[in-house]
N, C-alpha and C positions, 0 to 999 in steps of 0.2 A: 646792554642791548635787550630790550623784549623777547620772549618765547613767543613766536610764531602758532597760531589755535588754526590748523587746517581745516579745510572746507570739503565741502562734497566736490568739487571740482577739482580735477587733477593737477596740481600746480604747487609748487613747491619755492620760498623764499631763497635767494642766493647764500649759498654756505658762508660767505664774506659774514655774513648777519648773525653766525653762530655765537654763544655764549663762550667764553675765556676755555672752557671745558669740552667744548664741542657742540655742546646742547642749540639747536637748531629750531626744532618745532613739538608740540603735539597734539596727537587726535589724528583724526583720518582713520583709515583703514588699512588690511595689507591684501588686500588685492592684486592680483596680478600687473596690471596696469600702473598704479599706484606706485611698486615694489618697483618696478623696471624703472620708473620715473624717475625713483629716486637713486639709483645704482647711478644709471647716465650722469646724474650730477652730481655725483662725490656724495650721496647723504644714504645711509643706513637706520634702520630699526634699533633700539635696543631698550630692553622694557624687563623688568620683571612681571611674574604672574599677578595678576588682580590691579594693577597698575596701569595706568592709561598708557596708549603707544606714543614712544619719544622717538624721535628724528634727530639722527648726531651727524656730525661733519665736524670730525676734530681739527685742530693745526698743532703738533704735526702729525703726516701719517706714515702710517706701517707699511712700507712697500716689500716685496721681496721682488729686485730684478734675477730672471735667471737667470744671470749667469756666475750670478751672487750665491746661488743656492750650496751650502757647505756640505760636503757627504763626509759623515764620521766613521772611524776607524770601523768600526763596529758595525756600522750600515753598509761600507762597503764591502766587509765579510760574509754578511747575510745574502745581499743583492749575488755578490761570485758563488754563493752555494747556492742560492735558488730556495733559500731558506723560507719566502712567503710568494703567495698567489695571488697576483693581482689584477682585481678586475675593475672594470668601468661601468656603471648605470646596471647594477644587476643586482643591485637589493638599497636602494635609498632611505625603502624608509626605517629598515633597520640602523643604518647607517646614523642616521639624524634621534631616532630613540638613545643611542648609544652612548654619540653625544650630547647629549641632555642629562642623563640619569649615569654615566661614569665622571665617579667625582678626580677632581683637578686638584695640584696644589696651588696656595694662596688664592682660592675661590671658594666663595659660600655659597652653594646654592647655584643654580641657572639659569640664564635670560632666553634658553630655549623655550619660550613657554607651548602650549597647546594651540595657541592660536597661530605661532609660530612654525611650530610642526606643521600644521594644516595650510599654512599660506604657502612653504617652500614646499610643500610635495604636490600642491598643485603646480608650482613654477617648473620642476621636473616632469610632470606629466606635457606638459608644455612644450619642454624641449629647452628650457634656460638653465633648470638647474640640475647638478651632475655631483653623484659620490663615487669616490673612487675608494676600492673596497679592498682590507688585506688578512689573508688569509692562510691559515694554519693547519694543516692535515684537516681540511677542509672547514675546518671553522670561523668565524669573522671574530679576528681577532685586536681590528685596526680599520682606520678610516678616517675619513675627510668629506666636505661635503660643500659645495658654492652657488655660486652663479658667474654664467659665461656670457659677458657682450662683446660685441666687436674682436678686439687683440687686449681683453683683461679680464682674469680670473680675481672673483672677489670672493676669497677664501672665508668661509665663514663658524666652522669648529670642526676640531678633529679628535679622533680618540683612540686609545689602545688598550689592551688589555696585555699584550706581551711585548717586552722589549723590542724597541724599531719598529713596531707594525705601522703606527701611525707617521713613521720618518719615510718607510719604504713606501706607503703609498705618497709623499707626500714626491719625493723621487721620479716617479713613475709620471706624476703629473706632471713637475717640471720636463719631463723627458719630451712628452707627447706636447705641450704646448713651446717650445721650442722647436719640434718636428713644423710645428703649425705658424710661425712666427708669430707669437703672440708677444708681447710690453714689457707683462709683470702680472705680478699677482698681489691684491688688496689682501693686507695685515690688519686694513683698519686700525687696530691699537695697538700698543707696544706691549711686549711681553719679554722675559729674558731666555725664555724659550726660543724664540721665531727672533730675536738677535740671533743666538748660537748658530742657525742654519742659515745665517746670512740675510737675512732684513735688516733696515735700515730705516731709520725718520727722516723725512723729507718734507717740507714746508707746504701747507693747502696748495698754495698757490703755484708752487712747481707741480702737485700732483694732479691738479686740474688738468695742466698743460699736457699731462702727459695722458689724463682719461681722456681728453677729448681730442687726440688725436690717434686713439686706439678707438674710439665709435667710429670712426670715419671707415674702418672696413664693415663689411656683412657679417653677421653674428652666425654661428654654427649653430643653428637649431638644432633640434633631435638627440636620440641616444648618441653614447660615445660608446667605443668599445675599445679596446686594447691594442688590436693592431691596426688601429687608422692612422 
């Protein structure tokens, strides 16, 4: 199938159209508008630096339902001592520096680029995008960071610098978007990390089903905080 070359007009070709890999479209921008366009309809960014913007829509994708979500021995001894501080939308753009420039394993490099950084922290200023923050005799030692529509969290990297920081926040989220009935949360791509915690691949085509019937509520704009 053809790579889709987007236009200045907001519109975006059906994921069915993606390449065997996911690959979708590129060009356009990441503009706010843009960005949310493309969340609603199962497609994401993902580009490295100095390289033009590519649009993916894999099959299959990464879901986490939560009720899937697995708590490890070890995370559930931190969470009962109270071992980290967890906050919501109170430092993002540390948060998304963090992870960009904290290396991973089986990853070279980062698709966080600058223009990236700049596009999601304006989606936060907005009220779509939210980090949730973990914290260590007061230092930020862990976190995560997405976007929020309707009843679906589309998790988009996280990081730690001490063991569990980046589990207990991830914890926390699940907590508070069950509080809220939300779906699931977007894994976008498989990892054998986000297996362990309970994610699972599920086919385009079931996962459409399942985004577009999580737009059909109202989206929680604005900051989040901890005890909402």
């Amino acid at each position: 199938m053809p790579i889709f070359r987007l236009v200045k007009e907001i519109i975006f070709p059906k994921p069915e159209f993606a390449e065997p890999d996911g690959l979708l479209a590129i060009g356009g921008d990441l503009k706010p508008e843009r960005l949310l366009a493309a969340y609603v309809n199962g497609i994401f960014p993902w580009f490295s630096e100095g390289n033009p913007i590519l649009w993916w829509s894999p099959d299959p994708r990464t879901v986490l339902m939560l009720s899937d979500f697995k708590v490890s021995k070890s995370l559930k001894q931190s969470i009962k001592k109270n071992s980290f501080e967890i906050k919501f939308d109170t430092n993002f753009s540390e948060v998304i520096k963090q992870c960009a420039i904290v290396e991973r394993k089986h990853e070279d490099g980062t698709w966080i680029t600058k223009k990236m950084i700049k596009a999601y922290t304006e989606l936060h200023k907005l009220g779509f995008a939210h980090s949730v923050e973990t914290y260590f005799e007061g230092k930020l030692v862990g976190g995560l960071y997405g976007i929020s529509l309707g009843k679906a969290f589309f998790g988009e990297s996280m990081f730690h610098l001490k063991t569990d920081a980046s589990k207990a926040a991830i914890y926390c989220l699940v907590e508070k978007l069950k509080k809220w009935d939300f779906n699931f949360i977007d894994a976008q791509v498989r990892t054998e990390h986000l297996i362990s915690l309970g994610a699972k691949e599920i086919s385009r085509e079931i996962y459409l089903e399942l985004l577009e019937n999580s737009m059909k509520v109202e989206t929680k704009i604005g900051g989040w905080n901890l005890e909402e």
